[in-house]
N, C-alpha and C positions, 0 to 999 in steps of 0.2 A: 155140629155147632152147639148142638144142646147139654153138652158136655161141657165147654169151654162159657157159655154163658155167666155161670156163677163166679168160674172166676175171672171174666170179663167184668163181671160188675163189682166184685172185690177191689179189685186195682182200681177201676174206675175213683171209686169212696174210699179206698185210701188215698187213692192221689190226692184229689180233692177237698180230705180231711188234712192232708200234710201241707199242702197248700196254705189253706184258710189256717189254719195253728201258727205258721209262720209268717202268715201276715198280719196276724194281731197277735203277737208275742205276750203284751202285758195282761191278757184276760184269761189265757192257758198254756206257759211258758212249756215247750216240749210235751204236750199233752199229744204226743204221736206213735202210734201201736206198732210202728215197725219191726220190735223185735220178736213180735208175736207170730204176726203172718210168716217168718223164715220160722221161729221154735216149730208151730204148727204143722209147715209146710213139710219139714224133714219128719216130722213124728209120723203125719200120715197120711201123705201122700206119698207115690211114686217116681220113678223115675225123672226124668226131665222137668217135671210139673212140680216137684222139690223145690228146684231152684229157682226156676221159672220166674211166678207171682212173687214174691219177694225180690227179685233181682228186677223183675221188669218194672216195677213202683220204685224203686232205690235211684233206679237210672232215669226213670223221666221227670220223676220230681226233684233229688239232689239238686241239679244246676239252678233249677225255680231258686229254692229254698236258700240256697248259697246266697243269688244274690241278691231277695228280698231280704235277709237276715244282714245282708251287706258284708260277706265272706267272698273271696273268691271262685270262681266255680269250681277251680281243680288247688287244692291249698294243706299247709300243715294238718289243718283240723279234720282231712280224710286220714289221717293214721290214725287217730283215734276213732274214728270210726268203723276202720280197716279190722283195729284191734277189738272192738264192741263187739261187730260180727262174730269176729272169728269165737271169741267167746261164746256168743247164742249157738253157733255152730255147735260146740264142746258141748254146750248145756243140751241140746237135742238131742243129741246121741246119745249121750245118758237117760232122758228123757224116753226115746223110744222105746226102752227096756221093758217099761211099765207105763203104757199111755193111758192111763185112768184120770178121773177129773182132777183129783187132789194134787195128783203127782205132778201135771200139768201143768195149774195154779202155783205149785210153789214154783217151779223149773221159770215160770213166767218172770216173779218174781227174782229169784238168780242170775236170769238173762239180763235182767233192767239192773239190777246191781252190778253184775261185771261191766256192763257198757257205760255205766254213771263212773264208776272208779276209774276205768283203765282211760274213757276219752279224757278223765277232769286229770288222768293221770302226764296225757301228753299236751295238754294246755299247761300242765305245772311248768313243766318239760320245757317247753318250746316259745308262750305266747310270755313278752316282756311285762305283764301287767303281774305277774306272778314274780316275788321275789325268791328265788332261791334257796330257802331255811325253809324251816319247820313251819316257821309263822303262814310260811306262802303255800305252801303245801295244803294246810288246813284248810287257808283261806280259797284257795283250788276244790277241796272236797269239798266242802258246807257251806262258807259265807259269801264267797263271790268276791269279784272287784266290786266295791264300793260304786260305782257307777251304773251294775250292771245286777243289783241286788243278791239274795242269796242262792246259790247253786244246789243247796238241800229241795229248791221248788220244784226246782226240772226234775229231780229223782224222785220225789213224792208225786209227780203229774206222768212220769215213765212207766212208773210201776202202776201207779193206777190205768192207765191208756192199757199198757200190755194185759194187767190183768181180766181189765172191760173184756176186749179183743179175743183171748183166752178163750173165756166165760162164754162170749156170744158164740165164737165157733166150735165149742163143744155142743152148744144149746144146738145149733145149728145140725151137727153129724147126728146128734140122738136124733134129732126131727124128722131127718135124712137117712132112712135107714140102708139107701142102694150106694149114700156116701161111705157110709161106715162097713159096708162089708167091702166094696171095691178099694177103703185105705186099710183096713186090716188082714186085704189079702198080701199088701206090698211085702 
């Protein structure tokens, strides 16, 4: 049990922080570390506990979040999400070559960048508030529908969320030195 506690209480606070983020959307729009807990997860952890804690927070908070944000629970906007992962995935792998602080930190920042492009890529795509041209494209990256303000905020609050998240559990393994030789034996 003393094993699984830490990341019992991980999931716990991220659920709980994915939560609350989502139900007050205008004071920290997408300010949620998810793409961290998976980069981390595959760099350096093991086996089953890889997928684990990232999958187990994805799946109990998603259908929350879906429908406080007023999304369906199971809808278009999971490909872009589908596609974000799959990306952090990419980015870990490469990432585990060299799991050092720096390398980490930017891989964080890569993760939040390909999951800002590729989701704001299938709202272009798919959701009708997006016209079809160039103009809507843009307006899909950076500025948002007009109703819904600019979409540059979420990837400025993504990237800072993953990089926190990053930061705090590297701080955490060096603290932890029976974490860090049982993930560097993986």
């Amino acid at each position: 049990m003393n094993r699984w506690l830490p990341a019992l209480l991980i999931v716990t606070l991220l659920a709980g922080f994915r939560v609350l983020s989502s139900a007050f959307p205008e004071t920290l729009p997408n300010f949620q570390p998810l793409l961290a807990p998976l980069l981390c997860s595959i760099v350096f952890l093991k086996g089953h506990q890889r997928w684990a804690l990232p999958l187990t927070v994805w799946l109990l908070t998603d259908p929350i979040t879906s429908l406080i944000q007023g999304y369906p629970v199971l809808g278009w906007h999971h490909l872009g999400i589908a596609l974000g992962i799959a990306a952090t995935v990419g980015v870990a792998l490469v990432a585990r070559r060299h799991p050092r602080p720096v390398p980490m930190l930017v891989s964080s920042v890569i993760a939040a960048l390909a999951f800002y492009f590729l989701s704001n890529l299938v709202s272009f795509a798919l959701d009708p508030l997006y016209a079809k041209t160039w103009e809507g494209f843009v307006q899909a990256q950076w500025t948002g529908p007009s109703n819904l303000g600019p979409t540059w905020i979420f990837l400025r609050n993504s990237i800072a969320a993953n990089v926190a998240f990053t930061a705090l559990f590297l701080i955490a393994r060096q603290s932890l030195p029976q974490l860090a030789v049982k993930s560097d034996a993986a």
